[in-house]
Each structure stands twice: as C-alpha cells, then as structure tokens.
DOMITOR-127797 format. One record per residue (C-alpha): residue number from 1; residue in three letters; x, y, z. Coordinates in pm, 1 decimal, always signed. Last residue first. Layout:
+-----+-----+----------+----------+----------+
|   n | res |       px |       py |       pz |
+-----+-----+----------+----------+----------+
| NUM | ALA |        X |        Y |        Z |
...
+-----+-----+----------+----------+----------+
***
This chain:
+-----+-----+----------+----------+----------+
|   n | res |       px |       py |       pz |
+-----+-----+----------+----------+----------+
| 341 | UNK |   +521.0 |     +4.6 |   +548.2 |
| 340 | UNK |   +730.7 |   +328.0 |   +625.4 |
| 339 | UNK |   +955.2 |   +535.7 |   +384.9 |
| 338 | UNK |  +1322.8 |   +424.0 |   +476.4 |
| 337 | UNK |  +1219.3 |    +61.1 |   +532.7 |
| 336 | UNK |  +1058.4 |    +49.4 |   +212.2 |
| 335 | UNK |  +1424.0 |   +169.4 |    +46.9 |
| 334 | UNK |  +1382.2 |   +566.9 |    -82.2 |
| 333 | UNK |  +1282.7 |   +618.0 |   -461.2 |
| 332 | UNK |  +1457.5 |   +661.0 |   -773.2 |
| 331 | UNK |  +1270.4 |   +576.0 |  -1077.8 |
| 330 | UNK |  +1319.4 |   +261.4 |  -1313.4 |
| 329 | UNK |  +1068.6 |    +38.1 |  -1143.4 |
| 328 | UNK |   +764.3 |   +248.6 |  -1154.1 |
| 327 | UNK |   +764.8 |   +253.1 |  -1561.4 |
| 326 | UNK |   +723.7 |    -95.9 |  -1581.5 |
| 325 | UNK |   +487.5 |   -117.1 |  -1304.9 |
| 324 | UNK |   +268.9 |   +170.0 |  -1414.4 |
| 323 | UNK |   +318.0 |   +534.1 |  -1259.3 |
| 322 | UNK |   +118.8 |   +663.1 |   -969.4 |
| 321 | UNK |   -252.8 |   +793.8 |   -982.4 |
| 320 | UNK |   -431.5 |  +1149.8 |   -977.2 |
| 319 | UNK |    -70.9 |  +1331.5 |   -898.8 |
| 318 | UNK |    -29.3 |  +1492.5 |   -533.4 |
| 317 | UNK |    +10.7 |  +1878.5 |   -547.8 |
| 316 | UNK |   -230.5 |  +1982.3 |   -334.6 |
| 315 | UNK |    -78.1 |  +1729.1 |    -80.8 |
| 314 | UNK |   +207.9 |  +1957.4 |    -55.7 |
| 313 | UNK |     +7.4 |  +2302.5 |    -42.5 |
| 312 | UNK |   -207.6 |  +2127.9 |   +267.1 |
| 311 | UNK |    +76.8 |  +2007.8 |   +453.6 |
| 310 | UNK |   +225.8 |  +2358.0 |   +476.1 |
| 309 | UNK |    -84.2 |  +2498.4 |   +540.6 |
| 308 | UNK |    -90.2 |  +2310.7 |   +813.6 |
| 307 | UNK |   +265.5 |  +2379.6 |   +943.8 |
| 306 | UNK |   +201.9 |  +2709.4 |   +917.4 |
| 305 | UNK |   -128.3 |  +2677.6 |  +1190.4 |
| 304 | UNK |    +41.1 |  +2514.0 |  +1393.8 |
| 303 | UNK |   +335.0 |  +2715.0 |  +1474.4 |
| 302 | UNK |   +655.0 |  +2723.6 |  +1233.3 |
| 301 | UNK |   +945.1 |  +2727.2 |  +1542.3 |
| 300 | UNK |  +1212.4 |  +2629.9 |  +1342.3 |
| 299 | UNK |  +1179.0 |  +2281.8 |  +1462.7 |
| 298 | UNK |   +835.5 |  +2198.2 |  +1352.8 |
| 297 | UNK |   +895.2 |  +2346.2 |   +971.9 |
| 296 | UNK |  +1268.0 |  +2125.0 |   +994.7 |
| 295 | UNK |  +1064.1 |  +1843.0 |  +1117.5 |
| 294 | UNK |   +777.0 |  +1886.0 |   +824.4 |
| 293 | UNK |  +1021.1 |  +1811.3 |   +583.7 |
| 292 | UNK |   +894.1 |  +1818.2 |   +220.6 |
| 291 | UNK |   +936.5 |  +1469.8 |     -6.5 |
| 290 | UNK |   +944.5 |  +1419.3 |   -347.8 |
| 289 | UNK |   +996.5 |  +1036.5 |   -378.1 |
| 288 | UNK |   +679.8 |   +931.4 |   -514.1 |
| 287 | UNK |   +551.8 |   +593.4 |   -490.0 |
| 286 | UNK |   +403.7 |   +577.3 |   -143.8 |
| 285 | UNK |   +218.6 |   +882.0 |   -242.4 |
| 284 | UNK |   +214.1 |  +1234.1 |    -38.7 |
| 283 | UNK |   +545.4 |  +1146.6 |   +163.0 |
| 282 | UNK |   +582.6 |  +1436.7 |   +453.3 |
| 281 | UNK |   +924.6 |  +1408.3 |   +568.2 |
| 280 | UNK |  +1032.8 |  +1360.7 |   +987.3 |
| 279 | UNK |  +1262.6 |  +1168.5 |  +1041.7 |
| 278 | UNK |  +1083.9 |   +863.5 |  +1092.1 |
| 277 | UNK |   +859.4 |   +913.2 |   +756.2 |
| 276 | UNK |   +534.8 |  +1089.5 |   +762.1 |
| 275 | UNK |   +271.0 |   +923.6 |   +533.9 |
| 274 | UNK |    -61.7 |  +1052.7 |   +382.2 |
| 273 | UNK |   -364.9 |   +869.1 |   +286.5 |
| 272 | UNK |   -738.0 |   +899.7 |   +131.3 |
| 271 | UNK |   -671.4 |   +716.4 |   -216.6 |
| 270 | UNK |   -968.0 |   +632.9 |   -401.0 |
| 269 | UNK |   -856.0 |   +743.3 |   -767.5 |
| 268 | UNK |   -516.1 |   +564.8 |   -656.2 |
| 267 | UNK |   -661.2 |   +217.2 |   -621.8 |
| 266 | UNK |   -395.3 |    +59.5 |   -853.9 |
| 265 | UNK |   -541.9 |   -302.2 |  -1078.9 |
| 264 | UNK |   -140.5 |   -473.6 |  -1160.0 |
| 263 | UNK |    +30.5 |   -255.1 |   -943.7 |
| 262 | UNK |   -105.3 |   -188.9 |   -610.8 |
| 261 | UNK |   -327.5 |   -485.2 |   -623.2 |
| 260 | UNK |   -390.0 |   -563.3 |   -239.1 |
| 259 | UNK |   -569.4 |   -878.2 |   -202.2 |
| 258 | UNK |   -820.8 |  -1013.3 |    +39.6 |
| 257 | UNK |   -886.1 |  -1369.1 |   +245.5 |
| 256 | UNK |  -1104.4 |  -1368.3 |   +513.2 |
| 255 | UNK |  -1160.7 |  -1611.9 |   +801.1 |
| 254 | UNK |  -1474.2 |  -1834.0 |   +898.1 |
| 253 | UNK |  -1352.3 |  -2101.3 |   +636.5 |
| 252 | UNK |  -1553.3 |  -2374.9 |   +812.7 |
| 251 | UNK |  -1890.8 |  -2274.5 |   +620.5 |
| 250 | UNK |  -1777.5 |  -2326.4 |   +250.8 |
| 249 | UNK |  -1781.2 |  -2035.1 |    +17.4 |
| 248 | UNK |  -1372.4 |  -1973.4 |    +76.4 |
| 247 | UNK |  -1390.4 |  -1551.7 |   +176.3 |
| 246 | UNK |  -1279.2 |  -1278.9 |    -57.1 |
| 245 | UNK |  -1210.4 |   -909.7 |    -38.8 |
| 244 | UNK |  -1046.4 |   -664.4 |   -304.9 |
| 243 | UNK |   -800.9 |   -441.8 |     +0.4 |
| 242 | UNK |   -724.5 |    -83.7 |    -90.5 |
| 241 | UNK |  -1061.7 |    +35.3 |   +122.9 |
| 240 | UNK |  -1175.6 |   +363.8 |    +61.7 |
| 239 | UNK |  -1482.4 |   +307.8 |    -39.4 |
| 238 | UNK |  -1578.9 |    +98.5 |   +259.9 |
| 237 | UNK |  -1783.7 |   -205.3 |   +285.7 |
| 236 | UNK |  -1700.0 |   -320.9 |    -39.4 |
| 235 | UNK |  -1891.6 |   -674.6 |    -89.6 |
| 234 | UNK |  -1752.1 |  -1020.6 |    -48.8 |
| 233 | UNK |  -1617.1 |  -1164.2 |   -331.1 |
| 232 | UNK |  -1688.3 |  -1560.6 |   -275.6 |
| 231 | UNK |  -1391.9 |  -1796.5 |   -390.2 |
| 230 | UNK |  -1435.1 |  -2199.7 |   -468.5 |
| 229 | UNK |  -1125.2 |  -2307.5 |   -363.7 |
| 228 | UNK |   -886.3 |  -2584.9 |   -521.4 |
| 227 | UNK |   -824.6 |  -2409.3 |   -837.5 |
| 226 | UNK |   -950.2 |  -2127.2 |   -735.9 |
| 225 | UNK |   -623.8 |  -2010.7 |   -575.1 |
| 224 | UNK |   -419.6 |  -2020.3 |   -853.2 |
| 223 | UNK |   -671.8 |  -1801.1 |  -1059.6 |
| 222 | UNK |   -706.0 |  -1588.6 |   -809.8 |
| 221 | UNK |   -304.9 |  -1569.6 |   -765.0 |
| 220 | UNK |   -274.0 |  -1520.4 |  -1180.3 |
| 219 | UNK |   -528.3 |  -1235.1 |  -1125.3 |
| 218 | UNK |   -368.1 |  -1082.9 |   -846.6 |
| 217 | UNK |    -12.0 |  -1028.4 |  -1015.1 |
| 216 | UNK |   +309.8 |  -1259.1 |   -937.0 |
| 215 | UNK |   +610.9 |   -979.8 |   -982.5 |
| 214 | UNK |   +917.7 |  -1262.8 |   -914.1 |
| 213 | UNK |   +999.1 |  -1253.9 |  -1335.8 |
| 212 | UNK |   +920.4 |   -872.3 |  -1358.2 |
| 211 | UNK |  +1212.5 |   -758.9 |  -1120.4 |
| 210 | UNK |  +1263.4 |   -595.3 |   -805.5 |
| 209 | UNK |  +1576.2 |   -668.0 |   -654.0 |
| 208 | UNK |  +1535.7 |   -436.9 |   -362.7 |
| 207 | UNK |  +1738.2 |   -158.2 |   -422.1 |
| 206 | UNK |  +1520.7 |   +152.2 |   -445.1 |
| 205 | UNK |  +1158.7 |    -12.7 |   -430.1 |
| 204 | UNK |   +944.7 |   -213.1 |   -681.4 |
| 203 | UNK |   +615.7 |   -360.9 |   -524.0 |
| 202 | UNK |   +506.6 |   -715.0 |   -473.8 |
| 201 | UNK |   +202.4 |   -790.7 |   -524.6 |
| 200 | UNK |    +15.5 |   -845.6 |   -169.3 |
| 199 | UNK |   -180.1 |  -1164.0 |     -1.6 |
| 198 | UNK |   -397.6 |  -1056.5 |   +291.9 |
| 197 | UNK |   -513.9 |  -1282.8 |   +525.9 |
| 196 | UNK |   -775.3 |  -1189.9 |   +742.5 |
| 195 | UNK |   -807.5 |  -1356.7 |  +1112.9 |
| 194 | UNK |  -1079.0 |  -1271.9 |  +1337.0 |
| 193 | UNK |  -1347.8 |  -1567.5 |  +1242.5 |
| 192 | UNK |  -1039.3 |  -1866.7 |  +1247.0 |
| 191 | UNK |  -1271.9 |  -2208.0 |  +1188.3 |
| 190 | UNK |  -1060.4 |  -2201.1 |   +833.7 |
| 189 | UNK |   -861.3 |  -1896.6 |   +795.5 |
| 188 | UNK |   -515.1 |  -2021.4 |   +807.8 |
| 187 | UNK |   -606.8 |  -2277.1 |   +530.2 |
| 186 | UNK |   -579.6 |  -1977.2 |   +267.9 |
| 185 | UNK |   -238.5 |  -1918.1 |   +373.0 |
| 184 | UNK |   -157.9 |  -2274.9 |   +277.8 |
| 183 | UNK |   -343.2 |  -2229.5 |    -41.4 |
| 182 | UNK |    -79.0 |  -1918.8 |   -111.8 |
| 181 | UNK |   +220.7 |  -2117.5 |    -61.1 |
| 180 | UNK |   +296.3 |  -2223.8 |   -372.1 |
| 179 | UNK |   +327.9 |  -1864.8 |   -463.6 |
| 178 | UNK |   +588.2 |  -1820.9 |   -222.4 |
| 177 | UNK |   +959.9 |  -1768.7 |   -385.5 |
| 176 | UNK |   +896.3 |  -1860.1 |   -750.7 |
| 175 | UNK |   +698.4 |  -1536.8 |   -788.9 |
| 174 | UNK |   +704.3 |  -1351.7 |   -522.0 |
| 173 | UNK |   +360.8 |  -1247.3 |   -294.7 |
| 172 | UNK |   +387.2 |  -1019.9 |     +6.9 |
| 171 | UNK |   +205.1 |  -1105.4 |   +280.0 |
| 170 | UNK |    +38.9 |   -959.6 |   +518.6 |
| 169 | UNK |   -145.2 |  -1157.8 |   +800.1 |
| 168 | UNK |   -452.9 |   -931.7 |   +981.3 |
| 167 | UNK |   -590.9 |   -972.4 |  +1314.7 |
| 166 | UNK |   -962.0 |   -911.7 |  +1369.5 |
| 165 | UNK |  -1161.8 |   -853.8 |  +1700.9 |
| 164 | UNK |   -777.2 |   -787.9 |  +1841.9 |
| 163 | UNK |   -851.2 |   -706.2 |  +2230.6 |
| 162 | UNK |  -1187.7 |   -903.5 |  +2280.3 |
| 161 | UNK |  -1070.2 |  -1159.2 |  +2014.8 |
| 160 | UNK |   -731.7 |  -1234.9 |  +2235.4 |
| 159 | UNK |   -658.0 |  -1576.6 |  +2111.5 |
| 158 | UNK |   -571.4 |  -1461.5 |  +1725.5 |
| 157 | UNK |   -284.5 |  -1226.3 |  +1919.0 |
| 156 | UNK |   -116.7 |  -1489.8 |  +2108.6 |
| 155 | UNK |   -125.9 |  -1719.8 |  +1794.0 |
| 154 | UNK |    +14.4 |  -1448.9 |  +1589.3 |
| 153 | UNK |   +282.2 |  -1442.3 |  +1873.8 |
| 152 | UNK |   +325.9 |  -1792.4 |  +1820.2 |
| 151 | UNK |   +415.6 |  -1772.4 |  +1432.4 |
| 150 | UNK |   +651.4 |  -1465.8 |  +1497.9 |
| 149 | UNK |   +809.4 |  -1648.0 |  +1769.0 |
| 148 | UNK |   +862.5 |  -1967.5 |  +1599.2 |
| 147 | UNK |  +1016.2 |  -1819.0 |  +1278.8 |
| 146 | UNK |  +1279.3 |  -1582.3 |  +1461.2 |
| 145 | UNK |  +1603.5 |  -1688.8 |  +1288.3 |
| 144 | UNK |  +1714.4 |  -1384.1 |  +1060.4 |
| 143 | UNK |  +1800.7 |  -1302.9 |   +711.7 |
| 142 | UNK |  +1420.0 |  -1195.9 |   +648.2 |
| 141 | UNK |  +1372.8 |  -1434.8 |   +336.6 |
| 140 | UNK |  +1626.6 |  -1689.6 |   +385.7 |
| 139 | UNK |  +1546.3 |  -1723.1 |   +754.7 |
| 138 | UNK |  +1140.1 |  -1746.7 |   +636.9 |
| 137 | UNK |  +1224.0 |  -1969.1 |   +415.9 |
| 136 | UNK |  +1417.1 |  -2218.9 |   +664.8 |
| 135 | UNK |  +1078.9 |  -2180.1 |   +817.2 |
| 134 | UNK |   +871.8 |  -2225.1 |   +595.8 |
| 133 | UNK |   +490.4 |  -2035.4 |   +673.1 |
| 132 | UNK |   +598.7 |  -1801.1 |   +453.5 |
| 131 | UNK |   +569.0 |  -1407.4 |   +363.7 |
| 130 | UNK |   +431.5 |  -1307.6 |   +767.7 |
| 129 | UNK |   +412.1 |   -933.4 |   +772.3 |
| 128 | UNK |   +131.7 |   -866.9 |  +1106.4 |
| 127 | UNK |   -128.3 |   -592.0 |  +1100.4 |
| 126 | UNK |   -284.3 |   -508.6 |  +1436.7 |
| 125 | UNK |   -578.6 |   -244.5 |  +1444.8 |
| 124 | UNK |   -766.3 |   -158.2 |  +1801.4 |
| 123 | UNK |   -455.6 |     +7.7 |  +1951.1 |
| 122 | UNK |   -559.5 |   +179.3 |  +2245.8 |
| 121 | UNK |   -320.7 |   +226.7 |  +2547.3 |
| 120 | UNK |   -465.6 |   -109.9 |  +2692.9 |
| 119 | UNK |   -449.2 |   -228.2 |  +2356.7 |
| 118 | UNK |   -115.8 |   -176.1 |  +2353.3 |
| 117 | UNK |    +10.4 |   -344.9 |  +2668.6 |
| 116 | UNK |   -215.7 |   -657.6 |  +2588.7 |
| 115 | UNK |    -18.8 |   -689.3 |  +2282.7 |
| 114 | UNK |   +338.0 |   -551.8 |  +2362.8 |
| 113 | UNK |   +504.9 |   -820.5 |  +2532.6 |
| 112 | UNK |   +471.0 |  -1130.8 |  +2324.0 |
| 111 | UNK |   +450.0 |   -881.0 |  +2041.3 |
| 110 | UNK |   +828.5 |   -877.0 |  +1990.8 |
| 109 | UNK |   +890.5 |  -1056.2 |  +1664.1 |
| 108 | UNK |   +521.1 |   -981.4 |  +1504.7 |
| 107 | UNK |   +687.2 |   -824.5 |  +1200.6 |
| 106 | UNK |   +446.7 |   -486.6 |  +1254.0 |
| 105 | UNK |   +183.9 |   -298.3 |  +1106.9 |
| 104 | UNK |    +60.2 |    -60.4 |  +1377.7 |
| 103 | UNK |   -332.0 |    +78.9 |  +1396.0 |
| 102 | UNK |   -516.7 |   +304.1 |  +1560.7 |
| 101 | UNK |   -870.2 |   +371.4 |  +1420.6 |
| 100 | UNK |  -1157.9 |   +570.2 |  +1520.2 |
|  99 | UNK |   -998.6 |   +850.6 |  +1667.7 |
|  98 | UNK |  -1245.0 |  +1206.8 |  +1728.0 |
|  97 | UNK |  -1136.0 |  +1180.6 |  +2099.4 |
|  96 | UNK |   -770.2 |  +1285.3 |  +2043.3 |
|  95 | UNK |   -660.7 |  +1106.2 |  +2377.5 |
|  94 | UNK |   -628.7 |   +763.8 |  +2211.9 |
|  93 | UNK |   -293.1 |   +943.0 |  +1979.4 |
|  92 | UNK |   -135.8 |  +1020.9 |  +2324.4 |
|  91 | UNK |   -174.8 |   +669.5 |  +2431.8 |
|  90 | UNK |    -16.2 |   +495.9 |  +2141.1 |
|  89 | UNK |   +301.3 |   +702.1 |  +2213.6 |
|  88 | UNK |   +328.1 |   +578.2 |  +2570.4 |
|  87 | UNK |   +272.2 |   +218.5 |  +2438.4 |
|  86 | UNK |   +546.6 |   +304.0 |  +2132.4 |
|  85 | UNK |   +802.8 |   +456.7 |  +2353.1 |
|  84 | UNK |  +1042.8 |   +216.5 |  +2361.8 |
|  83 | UNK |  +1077.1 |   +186.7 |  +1985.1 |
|  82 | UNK |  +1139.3 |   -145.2 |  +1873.4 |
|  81 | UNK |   +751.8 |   -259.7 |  +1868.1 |
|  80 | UNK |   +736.5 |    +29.0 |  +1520.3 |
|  79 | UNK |  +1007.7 |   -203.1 |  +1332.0 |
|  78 | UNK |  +1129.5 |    -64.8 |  +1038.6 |
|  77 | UNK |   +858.5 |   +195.4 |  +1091.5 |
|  76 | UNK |   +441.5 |   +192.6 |  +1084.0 |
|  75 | UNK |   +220.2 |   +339.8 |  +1319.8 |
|  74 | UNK |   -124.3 |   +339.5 |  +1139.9 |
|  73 | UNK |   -348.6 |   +612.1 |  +1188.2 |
|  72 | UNK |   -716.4 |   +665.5 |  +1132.8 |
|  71 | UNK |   -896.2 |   +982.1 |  +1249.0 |
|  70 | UNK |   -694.1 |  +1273.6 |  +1035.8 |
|  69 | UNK |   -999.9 |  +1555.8 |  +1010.6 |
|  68 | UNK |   -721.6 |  +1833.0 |   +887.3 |
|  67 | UNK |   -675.8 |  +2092.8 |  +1180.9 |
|  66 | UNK |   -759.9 |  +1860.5 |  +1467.4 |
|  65 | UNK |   -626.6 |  +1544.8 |  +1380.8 |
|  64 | UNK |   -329.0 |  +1609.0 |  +1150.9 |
|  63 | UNK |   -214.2 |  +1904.9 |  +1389.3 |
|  62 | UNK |   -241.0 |  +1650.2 |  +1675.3 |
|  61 | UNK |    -52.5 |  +1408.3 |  +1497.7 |
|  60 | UNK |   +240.9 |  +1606.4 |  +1406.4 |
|  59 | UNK |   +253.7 |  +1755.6 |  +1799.2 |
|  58 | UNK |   +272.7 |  +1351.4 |  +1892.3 |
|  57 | UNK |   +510.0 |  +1270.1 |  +1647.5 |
|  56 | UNK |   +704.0 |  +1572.8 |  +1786.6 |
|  55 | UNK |   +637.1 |  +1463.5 |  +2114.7 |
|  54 | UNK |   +756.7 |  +1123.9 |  +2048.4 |
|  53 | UNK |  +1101.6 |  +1281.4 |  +1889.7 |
|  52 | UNK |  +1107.1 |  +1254.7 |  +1500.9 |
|  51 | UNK |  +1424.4 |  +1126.6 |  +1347.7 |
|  50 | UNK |  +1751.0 |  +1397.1 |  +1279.9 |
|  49 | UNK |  +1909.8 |  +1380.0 |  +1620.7 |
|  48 | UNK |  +1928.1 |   +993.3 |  +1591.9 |
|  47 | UNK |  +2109.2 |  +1046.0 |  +1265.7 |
|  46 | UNK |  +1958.9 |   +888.4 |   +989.8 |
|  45 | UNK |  +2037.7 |   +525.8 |   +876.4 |
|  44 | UNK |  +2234.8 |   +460.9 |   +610.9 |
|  43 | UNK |  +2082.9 |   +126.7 |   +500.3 |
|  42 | UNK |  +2201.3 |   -242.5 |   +470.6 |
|  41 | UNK |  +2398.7 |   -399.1 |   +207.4 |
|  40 | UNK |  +2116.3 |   -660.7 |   +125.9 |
|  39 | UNK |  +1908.3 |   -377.1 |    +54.0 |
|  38 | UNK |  +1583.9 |   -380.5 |   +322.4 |
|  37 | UNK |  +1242.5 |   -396.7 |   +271.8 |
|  36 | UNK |  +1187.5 |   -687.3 |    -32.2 |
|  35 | UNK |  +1454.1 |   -896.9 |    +99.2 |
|  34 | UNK |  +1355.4 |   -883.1 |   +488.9 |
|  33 | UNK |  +1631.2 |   -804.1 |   +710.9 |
|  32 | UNK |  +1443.8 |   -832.0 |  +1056.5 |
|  31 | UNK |  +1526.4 |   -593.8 |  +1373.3 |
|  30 | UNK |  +1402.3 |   -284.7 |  +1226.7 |
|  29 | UNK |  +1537.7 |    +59.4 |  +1223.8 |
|  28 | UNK |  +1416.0 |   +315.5 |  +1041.1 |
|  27 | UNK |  +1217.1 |   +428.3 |  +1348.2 |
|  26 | UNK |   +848.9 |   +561.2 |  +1409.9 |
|  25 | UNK |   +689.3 |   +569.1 |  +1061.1 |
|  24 | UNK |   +361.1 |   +722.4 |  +1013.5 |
|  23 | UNK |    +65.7 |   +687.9 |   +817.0 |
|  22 | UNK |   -249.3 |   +885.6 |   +835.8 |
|  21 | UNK |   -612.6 |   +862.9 |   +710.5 |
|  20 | UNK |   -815.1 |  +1126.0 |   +681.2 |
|  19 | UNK |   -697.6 |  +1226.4 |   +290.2 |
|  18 | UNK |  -1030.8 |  +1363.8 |   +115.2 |
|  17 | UNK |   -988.8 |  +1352.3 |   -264.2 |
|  16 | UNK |  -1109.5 |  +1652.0 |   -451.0 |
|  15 | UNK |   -883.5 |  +1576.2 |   -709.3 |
|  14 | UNK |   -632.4 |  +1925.7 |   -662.3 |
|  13 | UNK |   -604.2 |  +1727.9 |   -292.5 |
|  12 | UNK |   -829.8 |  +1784.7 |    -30.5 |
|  11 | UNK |   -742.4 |  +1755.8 |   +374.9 |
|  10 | UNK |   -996.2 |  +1972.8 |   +501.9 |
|   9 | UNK |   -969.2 |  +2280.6 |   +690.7 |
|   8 | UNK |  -1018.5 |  +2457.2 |   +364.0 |
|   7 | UNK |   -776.8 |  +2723.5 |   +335.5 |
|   6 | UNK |   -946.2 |  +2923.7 |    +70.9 |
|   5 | UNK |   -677.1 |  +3049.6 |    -94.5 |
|   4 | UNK |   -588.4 |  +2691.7 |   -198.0 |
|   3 | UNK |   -908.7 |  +2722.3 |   -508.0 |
|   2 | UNK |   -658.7 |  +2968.0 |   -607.7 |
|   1 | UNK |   -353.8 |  +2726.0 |   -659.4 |
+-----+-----+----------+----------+----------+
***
C-alpha cells in the first residue's frame, strides 16, 4: 500500500487503471419483475432509513467529482424513474461543471413523463432494457403487463433527437428464450440514426436461474446474425468502451448494433467504473460482493476528505479481471436489483 501514501487525487487502482466513471443506484425497488433481476420470491428490501437520501447521493457525487475526476454517471436502481426525486437529483449532478455524461438506464415504463423533464435537468444518456419485442414474452419475462408503454415510450424518446441524439435498447440475450429474436432487433435500426441496440450475455447473479444451457455467447449471436446480415465493425472510438460495435453494411440501416461480452471476451483490463448501491455500499466490480459502506462513513460525520481516502483504499484493492463464467456462477453475490444495473 505505499504507492497509497501518496494520496493521488486520482481514482487509480493497484493496475494503474483510472476509474472516472460512476454508477449509482437510487432505489431497490422497481416496478417490473424481470427473471434475470429479480428472484421469483422477491427481495428483502432495505429499510427506508438505511438507503441513501438525495443529498447524500448528492454529497457522494460531489466527493466523486471533485476529489477523484468522476465526470460520467449513470443513475441506475430497480427502477431509477420511481424515485420522486430523480429530476431534482439530475440537476444537482448538471451543476458540477466538469460533467460530460449523465446517464440513467431504465425499463422505459414511466418515461412518458420524465423525458423532456430530464433533459431539461440534464440527462444527455438514456439506456432503455427491452429483452423482446413479444408481448406475451415480455409479461412472462418481467411478470408484468406494460408491453405497449415501454414500446411507445421508446418511440417518444427516438422522436426527440435534439434531447436524446442517441437512445440505446438493452437487451439481455437467453438462450431458447430470445435468440430468435435478435434479427428483429437488428431491424429496429434501419432508417433509425439515434437508436443503438445493444444485445448482452447474460450474467449469473444470486438467485436468478443462471445456467449454461440459456448463456447464448457473442460469437454464436454474430454468427446468428450474419446469416442474413452482412456486419461492419465499426472502429473503437473510446478505450474504455465495454460495447464491440457493429452497423448492417447497407445504407438504410442508419442505427447501430453492439455487444457487451462480459463473460465469454471480459473487458476488465479497461475497466474505469465504480458503483454505489441504494443504501449506500461502495461495489468496486459488478462481480464481487465485498462491499464497504460509504453511508455509515457519511453518517458518522467522516468529512470529505476521509471519505475519499476511504474510496481510494477500496478501489486499491480491486482484482485485474473477474472470475470465468463457470467459476462466476457458484459465488455468492447480491440479486442485480440489489447492486444496480
């Protein structure tokens, strides 16, 4: 821990990797039931008492930003649009004038109200989870009836380009549940310029019924996929980026398509984010459940300054890459909606 002595104001890791980007949950709630997310049985939610108050995200954030260089965050949750306070919390982050990126990843449900809202309060990043484009499978897959709204708020969203230059579909790829779906994703982007389509493996998570026979890796979906398109890689404008980008080589496919290969081809030697979970832990790696509370440090009066160096000797000891799939699936970890999407 020497080279920690020197309190670099820099978010570094023992692999010299810089960490600027930030992800934090707002609720554990969510008002979907996805498979993948969410254990059949439910959750044990926290306590309200115990998740993160929106000035204490907000005090998080500004120690992020202006001690460690933080200038892209994504809100994440459950169900970020379910907090009341997302617009006012949105805001506060636009007032840090070093931001780039604000971001939210949400299930699109509620959007309808929230979009112009948002952007107003500066949000210029808008993921949206969309698995099928069934709808009885999208009820079997999320447990809940809200099909048409989800697919007209993405609508709503794709016909605001000056708000949303590029709005991005995530979705998670099972075998035997979507994968002969994946061309009719691919459609979505013709004569669509600000719409990206990202297809993701799927990843193993406390309780969620992972198991090898629905894990559908990126190669087999390229390979599925070129069968009836003929697929340009398009180069890597940042280093950073977990997404391997492709767009249809014919002129009415304005759209991207990308794919995030967290297990089968992991990005970890590149990794340059941190997550916060709704009440309040710091999460180094999506995949590692050792977790230190930077609520409890914020609520027993650690100043600024503490609670730094606090998230500075945690993400010094982050591991250089996360274990393989068949490893991955046997260790303990909170449920997705417990961590933050």
């Amino acid at each position: 821990m020497s080279s920690m002595s020197r309190q670099s104001t820099l978010l570094l890791d023992s692999f010299n990797r810089l960490h600027n980007y930030l992800r934090i949950s707002l609720t554990e709630r969510c008002n979907l039931r996805c498979q993948y997310c969410m254990p059949e049985k439910g959750v044990d939610l926290s306590p309200t008492s115990h998740i993160l108050t929106t000035n204490e995200i907000l005090h998080l954030i500004r120690i992020f930003v202006t001690h460690g260089g933080v200038n892209k965050i994504r809100l994440t949750g459950g169900e970020p649009t379910i907090r009341k306070d997302l617009v006012d919390i949105v805001h506060g982050i636009r007032t840090h004038p070093t931001m780039k990126t604000i971001g939210i990843t949400t299930n699109g449900v509620l959007l309808h109200r929230l979009l112009e809202p948002l952007a107003k309060a500066g949000l210029n990043s808008l993921n949206i989870s969309l698995d099928t484009l069934v709808k009885e499978k999208f009820e079997f897959l999320t447990r809940r009836a809200a099909f048409t709204r989800v697919l007209s708020n993405i609508r709503l969203a794709l016909d605001m380009p000056n708000l949303y230059p590029l709005v991005k579909i995530n979705c998670v790829v099972m075998q035997g549940v979507n994968t002969d779906e994946l061309n009719d994703f691919i459609e979505l982007t013709r004569d669509q310029p600000n719409l990206a389509v990202r297809f993701i493996e799927y990843m193993p998570f406390s309780d969620n019924k992972w198991n090898e026979k629905k894990y559908f890796p990126y190669e087999e979906m390229l390979k599925l996929i070129k069968q009836k398109y003929n697929l340009e890689k398009l180069p890597q404008d940042d280093k950073n980026d977990t997404t391997k980008w492709y767009r249809v080589r014919e002129n009415s496919y304005q759209g991207k398509v990308g794919f995030i290969t967290s297990m089968s081809e992991h990005f970890c030697s590149t990794c340059n984010r941190v997550r916060v979970t709704a009440d309040g832990q710091l999460k180094v790696c999506l995949f590692d459940n050792k977790e230190v509370s930077l609520r409890d440090a914020l609520r027993s009066g650690a100043n600024d300054e503490e609670i730094y160096s606090l998230i500075q000797q945690t993400l010094y000891k982050k591991e250089k890459e996360h274990l393989p799939v068949n490893i991955l699936h046997t260790q303990k970890n909170r449920p997705m909606i417990l961590i933050g999407g």
